[in-house]
MARTI-185682 format. One record per residue (C-alpha): residue in three letters; x, y, z. Coordinates in steps of 0.05 Angstrom, whole numbers, padded with zeros to 5 digits, always signed. Example, Ala and Ser with C-alpha at 12.3 -4.5 7.8 and 13.67 -1.06 7.14 Angstrom:
<sites>
Ala+00246-00090+00156
Ser+00273-00021+00143
</sites>
This chain:
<sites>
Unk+00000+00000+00000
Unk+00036+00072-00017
Unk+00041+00116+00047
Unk+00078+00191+00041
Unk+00118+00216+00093
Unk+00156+00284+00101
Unk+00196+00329+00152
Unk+00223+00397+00141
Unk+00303+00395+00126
Unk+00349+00452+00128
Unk+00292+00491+00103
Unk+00262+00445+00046
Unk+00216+00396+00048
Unk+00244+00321+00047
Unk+00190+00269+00029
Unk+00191+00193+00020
Unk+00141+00157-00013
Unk+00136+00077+00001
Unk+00101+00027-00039
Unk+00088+00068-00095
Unk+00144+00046-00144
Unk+00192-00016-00149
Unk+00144-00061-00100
Unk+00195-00118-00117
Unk+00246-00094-00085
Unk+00255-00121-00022
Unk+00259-00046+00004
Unk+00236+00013-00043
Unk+00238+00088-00022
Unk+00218+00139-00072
Unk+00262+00206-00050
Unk+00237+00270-00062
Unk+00283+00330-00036
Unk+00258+00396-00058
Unk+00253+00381-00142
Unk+00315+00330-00138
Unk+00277+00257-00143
Unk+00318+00196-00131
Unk+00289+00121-00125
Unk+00324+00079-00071
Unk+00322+00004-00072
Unk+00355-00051-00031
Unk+00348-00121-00053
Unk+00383-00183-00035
Unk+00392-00253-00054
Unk+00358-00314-00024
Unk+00421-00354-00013
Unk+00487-00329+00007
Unk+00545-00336-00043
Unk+00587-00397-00038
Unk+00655-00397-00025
Unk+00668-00328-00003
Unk+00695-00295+00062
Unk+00667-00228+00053
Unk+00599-00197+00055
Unk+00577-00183-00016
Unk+00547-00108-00015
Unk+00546-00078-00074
Unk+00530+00005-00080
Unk+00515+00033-00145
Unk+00493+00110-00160
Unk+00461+00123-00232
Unk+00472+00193-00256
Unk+00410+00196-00311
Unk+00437+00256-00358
Unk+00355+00267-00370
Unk+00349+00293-00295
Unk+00388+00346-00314
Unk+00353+00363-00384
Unk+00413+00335-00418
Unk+00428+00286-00476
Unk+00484+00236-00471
Unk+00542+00257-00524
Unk+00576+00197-00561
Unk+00560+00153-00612
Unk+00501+00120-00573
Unk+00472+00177-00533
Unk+00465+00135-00465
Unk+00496+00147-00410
Unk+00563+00101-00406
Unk+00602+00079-00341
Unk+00603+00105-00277
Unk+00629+00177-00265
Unk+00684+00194-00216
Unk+00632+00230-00178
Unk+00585+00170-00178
Unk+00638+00129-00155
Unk+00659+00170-00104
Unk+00579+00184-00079
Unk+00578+00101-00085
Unk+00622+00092-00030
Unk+00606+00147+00024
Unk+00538+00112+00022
Unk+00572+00050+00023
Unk+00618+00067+00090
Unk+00568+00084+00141
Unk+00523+00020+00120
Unk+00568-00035+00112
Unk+00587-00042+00190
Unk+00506-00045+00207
Unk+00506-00110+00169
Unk+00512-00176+00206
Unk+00587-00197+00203
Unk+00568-00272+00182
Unk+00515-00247+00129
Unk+00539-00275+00063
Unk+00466-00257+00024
Unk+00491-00209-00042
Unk+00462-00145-00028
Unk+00444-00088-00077
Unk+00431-00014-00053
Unk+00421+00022-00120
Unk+00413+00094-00129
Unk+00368+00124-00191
Unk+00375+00202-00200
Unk+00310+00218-00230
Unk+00314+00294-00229
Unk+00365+00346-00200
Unk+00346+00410-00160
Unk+00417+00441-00158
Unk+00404+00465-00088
Unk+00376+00403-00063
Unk+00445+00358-00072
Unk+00429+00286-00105
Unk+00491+00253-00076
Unk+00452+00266-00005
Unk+00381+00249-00019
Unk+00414+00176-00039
Unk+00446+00175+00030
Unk+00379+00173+00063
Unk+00347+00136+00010
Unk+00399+00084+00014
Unk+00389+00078+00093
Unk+00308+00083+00091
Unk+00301+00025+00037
Unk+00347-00011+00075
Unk+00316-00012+00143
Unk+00240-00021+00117
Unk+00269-00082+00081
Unk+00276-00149+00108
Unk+00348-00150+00095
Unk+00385-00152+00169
Unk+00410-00083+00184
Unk+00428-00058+00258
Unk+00396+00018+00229
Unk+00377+00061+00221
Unk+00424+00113+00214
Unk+00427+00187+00177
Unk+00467+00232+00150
Unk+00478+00307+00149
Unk+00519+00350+00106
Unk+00551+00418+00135
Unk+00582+00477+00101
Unk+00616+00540+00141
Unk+00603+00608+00116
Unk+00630+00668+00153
Unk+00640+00620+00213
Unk+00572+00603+00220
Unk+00553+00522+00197
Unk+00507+00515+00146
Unk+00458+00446+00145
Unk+00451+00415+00069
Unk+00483+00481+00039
Unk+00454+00497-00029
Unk+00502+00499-00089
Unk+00508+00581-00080
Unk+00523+00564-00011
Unk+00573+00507-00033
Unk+00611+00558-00087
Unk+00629+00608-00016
Unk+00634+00556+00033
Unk+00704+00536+00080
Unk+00676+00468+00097
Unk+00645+00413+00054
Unk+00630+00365+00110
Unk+00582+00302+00105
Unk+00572+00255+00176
Unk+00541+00198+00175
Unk+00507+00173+00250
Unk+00475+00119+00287
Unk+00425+00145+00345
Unk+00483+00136+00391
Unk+00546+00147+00351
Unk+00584+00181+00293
Unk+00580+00118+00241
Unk+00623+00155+00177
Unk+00662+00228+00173
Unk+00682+00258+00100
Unk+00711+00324+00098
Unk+00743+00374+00047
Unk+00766+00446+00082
Unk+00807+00505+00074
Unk+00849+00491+00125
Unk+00795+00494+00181
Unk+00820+00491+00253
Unk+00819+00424+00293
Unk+00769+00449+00345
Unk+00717+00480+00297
Unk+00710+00414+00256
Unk+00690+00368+00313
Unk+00640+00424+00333
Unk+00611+00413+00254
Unk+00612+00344+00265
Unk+00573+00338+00315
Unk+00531+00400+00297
Unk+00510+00348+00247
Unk+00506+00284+00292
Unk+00456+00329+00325
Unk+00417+00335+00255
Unk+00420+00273+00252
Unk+00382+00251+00305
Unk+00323+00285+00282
Unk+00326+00247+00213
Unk+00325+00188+00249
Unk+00269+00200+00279
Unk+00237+00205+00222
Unk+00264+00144+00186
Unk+00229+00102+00256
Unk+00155+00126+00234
Unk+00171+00100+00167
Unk+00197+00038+00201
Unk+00138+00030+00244
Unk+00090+00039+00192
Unk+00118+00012+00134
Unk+00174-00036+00154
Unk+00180-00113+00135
Unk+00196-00167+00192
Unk+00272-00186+00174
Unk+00288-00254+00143
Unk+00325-00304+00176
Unk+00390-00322+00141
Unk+00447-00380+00139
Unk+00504-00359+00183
Unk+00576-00360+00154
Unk+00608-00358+00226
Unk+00670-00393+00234
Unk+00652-00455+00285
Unk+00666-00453+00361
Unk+00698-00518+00357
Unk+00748-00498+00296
Unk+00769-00456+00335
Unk+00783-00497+00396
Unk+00825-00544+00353
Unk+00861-00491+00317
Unk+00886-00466+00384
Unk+00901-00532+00413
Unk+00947-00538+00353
Unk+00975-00470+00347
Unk+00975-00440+00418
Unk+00967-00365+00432
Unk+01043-00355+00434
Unk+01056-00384+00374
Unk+01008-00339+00336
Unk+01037-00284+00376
Unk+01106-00298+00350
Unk+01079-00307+00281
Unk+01042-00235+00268
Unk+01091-00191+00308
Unk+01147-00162+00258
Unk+01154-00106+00225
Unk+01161-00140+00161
Unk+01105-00155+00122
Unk+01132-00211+00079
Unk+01154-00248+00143
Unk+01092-00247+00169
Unk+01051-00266+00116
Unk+01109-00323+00110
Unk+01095-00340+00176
Unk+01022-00351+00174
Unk+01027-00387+00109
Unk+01064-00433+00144
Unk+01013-00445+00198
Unk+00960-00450+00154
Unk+00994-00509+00114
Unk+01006-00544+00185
Unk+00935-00532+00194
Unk+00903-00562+00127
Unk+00950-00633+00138
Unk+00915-00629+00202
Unk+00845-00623+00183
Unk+00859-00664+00116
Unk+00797-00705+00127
Unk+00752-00652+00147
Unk+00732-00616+00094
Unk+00677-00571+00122
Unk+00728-00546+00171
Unk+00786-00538+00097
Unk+00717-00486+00068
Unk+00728-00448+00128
Unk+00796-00453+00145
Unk+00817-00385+00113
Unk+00771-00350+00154
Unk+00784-00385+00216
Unk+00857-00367+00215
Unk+00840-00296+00195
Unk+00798-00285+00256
Unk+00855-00311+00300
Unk+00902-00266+00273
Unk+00861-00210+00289
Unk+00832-00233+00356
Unk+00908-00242+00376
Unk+00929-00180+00345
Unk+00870-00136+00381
Unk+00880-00165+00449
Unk+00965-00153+00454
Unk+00941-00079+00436
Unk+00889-00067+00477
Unk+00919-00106+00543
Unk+00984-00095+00538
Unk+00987-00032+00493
Unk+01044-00074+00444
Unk+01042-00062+00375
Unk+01055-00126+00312
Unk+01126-00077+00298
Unk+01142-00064+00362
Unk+01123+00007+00357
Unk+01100+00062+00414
Unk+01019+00072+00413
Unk+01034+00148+00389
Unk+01096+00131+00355
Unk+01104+00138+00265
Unk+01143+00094+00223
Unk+01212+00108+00199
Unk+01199+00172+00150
Unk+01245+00193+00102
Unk+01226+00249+00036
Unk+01259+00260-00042
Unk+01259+00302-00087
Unk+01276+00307-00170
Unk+01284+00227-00169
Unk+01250+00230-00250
Unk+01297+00286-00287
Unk+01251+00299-00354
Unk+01181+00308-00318
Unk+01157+00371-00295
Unk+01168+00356-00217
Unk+01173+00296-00173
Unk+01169+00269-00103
Unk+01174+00210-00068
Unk+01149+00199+00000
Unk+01169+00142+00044
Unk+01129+00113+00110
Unk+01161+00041+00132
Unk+01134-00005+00080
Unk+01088+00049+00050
Unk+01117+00088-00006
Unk+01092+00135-00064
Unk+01131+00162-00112
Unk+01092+00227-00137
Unk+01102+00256-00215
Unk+01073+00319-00224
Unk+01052+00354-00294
Unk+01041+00424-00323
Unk+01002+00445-00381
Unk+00953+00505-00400
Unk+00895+00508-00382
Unk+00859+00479-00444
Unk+00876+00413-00421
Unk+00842+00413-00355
Unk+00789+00363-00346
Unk+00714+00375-00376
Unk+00663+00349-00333
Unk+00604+00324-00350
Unk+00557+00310-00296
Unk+00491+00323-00258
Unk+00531+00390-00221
Unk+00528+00458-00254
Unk+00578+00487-00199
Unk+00640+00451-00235
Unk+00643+00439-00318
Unk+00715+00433-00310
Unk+00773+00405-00275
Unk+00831+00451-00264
Unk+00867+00406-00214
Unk+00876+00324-00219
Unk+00908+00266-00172
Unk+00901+00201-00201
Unk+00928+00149-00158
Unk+00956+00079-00178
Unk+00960+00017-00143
Unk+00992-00042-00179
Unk+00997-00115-00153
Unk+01080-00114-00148
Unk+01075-00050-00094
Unk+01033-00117-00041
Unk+01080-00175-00074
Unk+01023-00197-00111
Unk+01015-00216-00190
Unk+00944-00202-00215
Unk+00944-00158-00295
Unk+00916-00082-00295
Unk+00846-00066-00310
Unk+00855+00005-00301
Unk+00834+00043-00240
Unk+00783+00022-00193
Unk+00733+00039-00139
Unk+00794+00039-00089
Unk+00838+00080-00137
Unk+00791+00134-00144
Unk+00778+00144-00080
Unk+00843+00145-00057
Unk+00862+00202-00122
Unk+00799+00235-00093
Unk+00818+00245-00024
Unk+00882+00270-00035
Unk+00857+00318-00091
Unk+00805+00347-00050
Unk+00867+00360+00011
Unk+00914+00384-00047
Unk+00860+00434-00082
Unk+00852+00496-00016
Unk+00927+00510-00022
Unk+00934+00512-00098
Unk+00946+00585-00135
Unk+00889+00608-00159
Unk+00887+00612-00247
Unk+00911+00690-00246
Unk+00962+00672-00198
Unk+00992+00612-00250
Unk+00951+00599-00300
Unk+00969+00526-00313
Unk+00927+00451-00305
Unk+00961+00415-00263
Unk+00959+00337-00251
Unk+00993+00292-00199
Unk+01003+00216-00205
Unk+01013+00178-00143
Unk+01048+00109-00156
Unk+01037+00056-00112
Unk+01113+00033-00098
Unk+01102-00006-00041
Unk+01045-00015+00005
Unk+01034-00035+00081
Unk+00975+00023+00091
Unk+00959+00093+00090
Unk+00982+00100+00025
Unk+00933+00147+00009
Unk+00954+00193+00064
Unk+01029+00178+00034
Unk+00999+00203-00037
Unk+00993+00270-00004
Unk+01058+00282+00020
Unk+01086+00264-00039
Unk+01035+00304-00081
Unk+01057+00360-00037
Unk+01133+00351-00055
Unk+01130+00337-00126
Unk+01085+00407-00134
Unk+01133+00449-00095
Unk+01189+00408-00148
Unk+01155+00431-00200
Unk+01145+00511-00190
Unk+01076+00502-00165
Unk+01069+00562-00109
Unk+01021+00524-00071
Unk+00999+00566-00004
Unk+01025+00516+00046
Unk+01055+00450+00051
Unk+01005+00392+00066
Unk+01017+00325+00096
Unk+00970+00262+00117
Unk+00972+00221+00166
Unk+00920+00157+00187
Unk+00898+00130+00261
Unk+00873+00059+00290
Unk+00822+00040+00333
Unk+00822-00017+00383
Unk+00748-00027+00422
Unk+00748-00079+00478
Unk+00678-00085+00509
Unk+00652-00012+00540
Unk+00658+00059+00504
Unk+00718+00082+00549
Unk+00760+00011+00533
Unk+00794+00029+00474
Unk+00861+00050+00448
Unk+00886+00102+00397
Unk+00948+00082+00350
Unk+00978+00131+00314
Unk+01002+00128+00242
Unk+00972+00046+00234
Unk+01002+00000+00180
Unk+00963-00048+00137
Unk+00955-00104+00197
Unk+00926-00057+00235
Unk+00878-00029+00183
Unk+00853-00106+00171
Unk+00848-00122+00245
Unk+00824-00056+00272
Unk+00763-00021+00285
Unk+00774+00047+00248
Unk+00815+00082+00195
Unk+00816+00157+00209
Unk+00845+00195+00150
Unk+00864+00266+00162
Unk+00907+00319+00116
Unk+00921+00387+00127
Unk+00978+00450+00135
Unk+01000+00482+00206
Unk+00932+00518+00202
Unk+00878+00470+00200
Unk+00849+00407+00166
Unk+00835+00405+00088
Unk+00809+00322+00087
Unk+00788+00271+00128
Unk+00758+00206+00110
Unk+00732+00160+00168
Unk+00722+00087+00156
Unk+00695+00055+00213
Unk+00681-00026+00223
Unk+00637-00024+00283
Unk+00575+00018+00305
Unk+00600+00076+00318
Unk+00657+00130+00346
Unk+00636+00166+00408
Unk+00658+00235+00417
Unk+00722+00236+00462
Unk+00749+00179+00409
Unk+00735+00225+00352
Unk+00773+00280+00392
Unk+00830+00244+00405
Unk+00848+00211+00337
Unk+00842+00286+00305
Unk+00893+00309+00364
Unk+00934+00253+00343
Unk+00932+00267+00270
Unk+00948+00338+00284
Unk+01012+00320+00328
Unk+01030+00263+00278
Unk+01019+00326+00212
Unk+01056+00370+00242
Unk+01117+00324+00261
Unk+01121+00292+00184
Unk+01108+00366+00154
Unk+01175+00404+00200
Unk+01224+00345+00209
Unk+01206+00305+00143
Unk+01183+00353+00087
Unk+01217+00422+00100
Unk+01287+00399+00101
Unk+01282+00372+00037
Unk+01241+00434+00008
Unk+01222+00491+00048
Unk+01183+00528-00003
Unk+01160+00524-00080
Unk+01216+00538-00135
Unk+01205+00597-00157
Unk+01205+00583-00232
Unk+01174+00524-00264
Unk+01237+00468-00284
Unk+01266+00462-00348
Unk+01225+00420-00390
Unk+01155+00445-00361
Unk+01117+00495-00417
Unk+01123+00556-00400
Unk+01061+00605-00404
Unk+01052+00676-00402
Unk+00977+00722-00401
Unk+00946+00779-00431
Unk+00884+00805-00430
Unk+00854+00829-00493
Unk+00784+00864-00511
Unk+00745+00811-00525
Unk+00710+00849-00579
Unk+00782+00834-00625
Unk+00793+00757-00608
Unk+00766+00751-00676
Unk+00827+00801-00699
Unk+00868+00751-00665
Unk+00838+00684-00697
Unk+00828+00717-00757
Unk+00796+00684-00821
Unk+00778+00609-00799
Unk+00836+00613-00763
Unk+00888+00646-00809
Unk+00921+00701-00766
Unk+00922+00653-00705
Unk+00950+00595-00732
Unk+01000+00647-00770
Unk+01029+00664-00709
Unk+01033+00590-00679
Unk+01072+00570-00744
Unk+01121+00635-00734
Unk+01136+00632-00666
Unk+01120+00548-00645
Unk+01081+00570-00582
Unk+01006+00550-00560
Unk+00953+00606-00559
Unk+00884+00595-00523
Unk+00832+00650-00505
Unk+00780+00644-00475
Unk+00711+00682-00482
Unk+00733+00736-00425
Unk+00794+00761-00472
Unk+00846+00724-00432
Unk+00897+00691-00474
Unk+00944+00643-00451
Unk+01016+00634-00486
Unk+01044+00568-00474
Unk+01109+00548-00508
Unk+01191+00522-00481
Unk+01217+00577-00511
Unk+01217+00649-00471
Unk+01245+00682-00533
Unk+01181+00659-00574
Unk+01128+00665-00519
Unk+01143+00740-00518
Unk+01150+00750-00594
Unk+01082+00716-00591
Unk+01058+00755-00539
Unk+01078+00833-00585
Unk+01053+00803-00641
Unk+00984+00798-00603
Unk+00987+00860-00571
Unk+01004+00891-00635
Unk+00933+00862-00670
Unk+00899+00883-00616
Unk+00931+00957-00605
Unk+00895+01015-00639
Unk+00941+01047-00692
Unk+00952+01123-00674
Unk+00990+01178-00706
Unk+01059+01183-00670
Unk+01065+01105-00653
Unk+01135+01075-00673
Unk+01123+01018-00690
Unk+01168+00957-00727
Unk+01133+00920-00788
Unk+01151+00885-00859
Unk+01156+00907-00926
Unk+01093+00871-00962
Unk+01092+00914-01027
Unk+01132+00961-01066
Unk+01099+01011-01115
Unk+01139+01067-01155
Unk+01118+01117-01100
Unk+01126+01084-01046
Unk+01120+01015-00998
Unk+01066+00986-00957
Unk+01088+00955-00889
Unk+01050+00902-00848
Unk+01041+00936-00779
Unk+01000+00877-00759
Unk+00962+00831-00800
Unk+00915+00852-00862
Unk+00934+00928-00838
Unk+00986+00959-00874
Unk+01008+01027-00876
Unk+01051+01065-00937
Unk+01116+01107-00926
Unk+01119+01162-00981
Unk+01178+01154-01032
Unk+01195+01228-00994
Unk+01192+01191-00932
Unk+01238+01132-00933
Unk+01306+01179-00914
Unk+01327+01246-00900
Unk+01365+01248-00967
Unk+01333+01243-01033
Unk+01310+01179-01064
Unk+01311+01164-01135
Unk+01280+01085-01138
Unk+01245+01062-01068
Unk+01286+00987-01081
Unk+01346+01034-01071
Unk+01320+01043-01002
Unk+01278+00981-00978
Unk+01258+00915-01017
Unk+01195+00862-01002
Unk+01212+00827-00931
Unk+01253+00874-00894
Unk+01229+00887-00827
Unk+01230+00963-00820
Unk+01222+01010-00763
Unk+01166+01063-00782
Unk+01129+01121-00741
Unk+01053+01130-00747
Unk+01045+01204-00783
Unk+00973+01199-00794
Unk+00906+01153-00800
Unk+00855+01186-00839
Unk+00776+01176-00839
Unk+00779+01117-00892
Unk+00825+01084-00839
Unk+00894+01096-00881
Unk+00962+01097-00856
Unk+01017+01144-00869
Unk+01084+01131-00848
Unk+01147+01148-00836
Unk+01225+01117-00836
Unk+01258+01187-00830
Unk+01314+01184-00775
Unk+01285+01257-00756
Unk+01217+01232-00747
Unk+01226+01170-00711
Unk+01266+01208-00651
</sites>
């Protein structure tokens, strides 16, 4: 049966309507936020997947081009695969949810987002959120929800709920927090450089929002929601693990996982698992499960040597980093590069210059960005874990990882006027043992300042670990965690940022929930941890930007022109442009506002370039001197080229102070002559001069 439901949200109305589309779905929520319309589904299978240790969620968001007004381009004129920002939008809903899942629930389950219409101040990305979470929990798919989420923006120091795209355009914070009614579930943040302090007010400023959304997503519950289905547990059996233990005692494990080298370990637990499948040769339920068994034993002995006796698998402090080191200029043809180094984790950073035709066109469901003056792209190959597996190009991982660092990269960049380049930065994936991504900024940062990029301040990453034990106050902190850690801890908080404040963070959580002095403490610790890496790591290897772009990076100068004569620039399909790019081997662009952009290696030609356009574009008025070339010789005189198709004749009389019998005595077709501007008349001729007297 369809039932409606609304509430008032940030000042526009959010409705939900249930039962009136997709009734097959085993959860259906039809979104309506202000004129943005997105349809919400959750299905899931009847039987879990065999063979498979992992819960199979799967998170898709579909931009329709139509909800914008738009047609596809391309051959086919449908919309192709996902976009970055779809991908990106898939797995922020995909963060907070995952954990509310039941750990042994092996069902595949589909949460798919349809964007049916766009209201650019009522954000799409967002109204999935909730529509993910409300089909969800009146499903009969097992979910611990429900749980809501809030975005916050920060204009003028004052937060902003679900800021509209104006609001967005102005904003110092783009903040989105995800919450259970008890507990901060999921944290993404981009910011210029906004103080430590402030942000966990906006985070829970939101938490707090969030609480009222859930209290609408319960009436829906009550009303509309399904009794959940049983399902067929995946849990590894009590009695496995009684055997395993009998055969491989505590200590033994203990001595097997803590090292600081990753190959050693993983060595070591091969070699346990072998002893383990001679062992239970003959019992081959026990062989399915195996894997599993000895993955949970890992981290059940890794979590309690943490969390009772505060010792880490490498040995390290709670607070303290891995060995650190920094490089510089290790590529010598590429624009700028940097490699940054953190224990097994290391990036190496290449970063590229170009003008500003090249940046990025976007073509989305968002009217606030068409292009993309900035890029990261980050790479993660199967050598950088030891592993062999071939490249399929990037995926969901890879972009999010790019993202993250792009979006802490992009408050400290110069704006266009200031250097009026694109500018992409490629993180590869050297070697991995965690946090890369927060590795792919510092390296980012590096290779930019390399490369002649005056970038506002230097930015560095850093990630911390959670261990829970049973209450909210039993729980430990580790700074800087590696990739053991990551598997076998509760929490991966990301945060990069300057001395000043935070620019990124990205939470991932793997229980329900962060309470409020645990949020406070990892973004102390990330702030000590920044600080440390961006003074005793960075700066002694570069203190500041170079203050010229390197040797083989374009080089690009910028005028400004009325834009009333770009055609006197482009001339004839082209002709006086390209003209000049043949001459002088640079690359012009101008854009509609009348800036031009002159990108070439050499300085010499950039700035012959450069007078050759200011020359089209500059008025001819009597007493300019001016330098052109001899086009055409009559008995009375030549005609010079000032600038193209406008030439201007010096009298016979007027090519010397003596007399001149034949003007070829004087001047012949393709010397460049230095003339002074006598007079223009009505009919727009030129009279010149190439007296000595007249040109003083």
């Amino acid at each position: 049966m369809y039932k409606s439901f609304s509430m008032e949200l940030a000042g526009r109305t959010l409705t939900v309507d249930v039962g009136r589309v997709a009734k097959q779905a085993n959860g259906a929520a039809f979104m309506h936020y202000g004129d943005t319309v997105v349809l919400s589904t959750a299905t899931a299978s009847d039987k879990p997947r065999e063979g498979i240790d992992f819960f199979p969620l799967s998170v898709e968001f579909e931009e329709k081009l139509y909800s914008v007004g738009k047609i596809p381009g391309g051959f086919n004129r449908r919309e192709g695969k996902a976009s970055e920002n779809a991908v990106l939008t898939s797995r922020v809903i995909d963060r907070p949810m995952r954990p509310l899942f039941p750990k042994d629930y092996r069902n595949d389950v589909t949460l798919n987002n349809l964007v049916m219409s766009v209201d650019p101040n009522c954000s799409p990305e967002y109204t999935a959120m909730l529509g993910s979470a409300i089909a969800t929990c009146i499903s009969d798919i097992p979910f611990d929800g429900p749980c809501a989420t809030t975005q916050i923006g920060m204009i003028d120091g004052e937060f902003i709920v679900n800021p509209t795209n104006e609001q967005k355009l102005v904003s110092d914070m783009a903040l989105t927090v995800a919450s259970t009614r008890e507990k901060v579930i999921m944290i993404e943040a981009g910011a210029k450089e906004v103080p430590e302090a402030v942000m966990i007010q906006a985070i829970f400023k939101a938490h707090e929002v969030n609480q009222e959304i859930i209290k609408f997503i319960d009436t829906i519950v009550a009303e509309c929601g399904k009794p959940k289905h049983s399902y067929e547990s995946c849990a590894v059996p009590e009695e496995l693990f009684a055997a395993i233990r009998e055969i491989v005692p505590p200590s033994e494990m203990e001595e097997a996982v803590f090292t600081d080298d990753k190959q050693t370990r993983e060595e070591n637990i091969r070699r346990i698992t072998e002893k383990l499948e001679e062992a239970f040769a003959e019992k081959e339920e026990w062989l399915a499960v195996l894997g599993e068994a000895v993955y949970q034993y890992q981290k059940k002995t890794v979590r309690k040597m943490i969390l009772k006796d505060h010792k880490r698998p490498d040995g390290r402090a709670i607070t303290e980093i891995r060995p650190l080191s920094a490089e510089i200029d290790l590529l010598p043809r590429v624009h700028g590069s940097g490699m940054f180094t953190r224990g097994q984790t290391q990036i190496l950073n290449i970063c590229t210059l170009a003008p500003m035709s090249e940046a990025q066109r976007l073509d989305g469901l968002d009217e606030n960005e068409t292009t993309k003056r900035y890029m990261h792209h980050y790479n993660f190959p199967s050598y950088s874990v030891g592993e062999t597996k071939p490249s399929r190009g990037p995926g969901r991982r890879e972009i999010g990882h790019g993202a993250l660092a792009e979006r802490a990269l992009v408050p400290v960049l110069p704006s266009e006027e200031e250097f009026p380049y694109a500018i992409r930065t490629v993180s590869e994936t050297m070697e991995s043992n965690g946090s890369t991504s927060q590795a792919s900024i510092c390296a980012s940062t590096l290779s930019l300042m390399a490369a002649g990029v005056p970038i506002k301040a230097m930015v560095a990453g850093i990630s911390c670990g959670l261990v829970t034990g049973e209450s909210d106050d039993d729980y430990i902190v580790l700074t800087d965690i590696q990739g053991l850690e990551d598997f076998f801890g509760d929490m991966d908080f990301k945060v990069g940022g300057t001395h000043k404040g935070i620019t990124a963070i990205q939470m991932d959580i793997k229980i329900h929930g962060l309470t409020r002095p645990i949020i406070e403490e990892a973004i102390a610790r990330t702030r000590e941890a920044r600080l440390y890496i961006l003074d005793e790591v960075m700066k002694p290897v570069i203190s500041e930007p170079r203050k010229e772009v390197g040797k083989y990076a374009p080089k690009i100068d910028q005028i400004v022109i009325d834009p009333q004569k770009i055609g006197d620039v482009v001339g004839k399909q082209g002709s006086t442009i390209n003209k000049i790019i043949e001459e002088t081997g640079v690359k012009i662009d101008i854009s509609e506002d009348g800036r031009v952009d002159i990108c070439g290696t050499d300085k010499d030609m950039i700035e012959k370039a450069k007078e050759i356009i200011a020359s089209i574009v500059t008025d001819i008025e009597p007493g300019q001197v001016l330098t052109g070339k001899v086009v055409r010789i009559m008995p009375f005189g030549a005609f010079v080229e000032l600038k193209p198709k406008k030439d201007g004749m010096v009298h016979i009389s007027r090519l010397s102070d003596k007399r001149v019998e034949k003007v070829e005595d004087v001047v012949n077709i393709g010397d460049s002559v230095t003339v002074k501007v006598l007079d223009v008349d009505k009919m727009g001729k030129i009279s010149l001069s190439m007296k000595p007297g007249d040109l003083k």
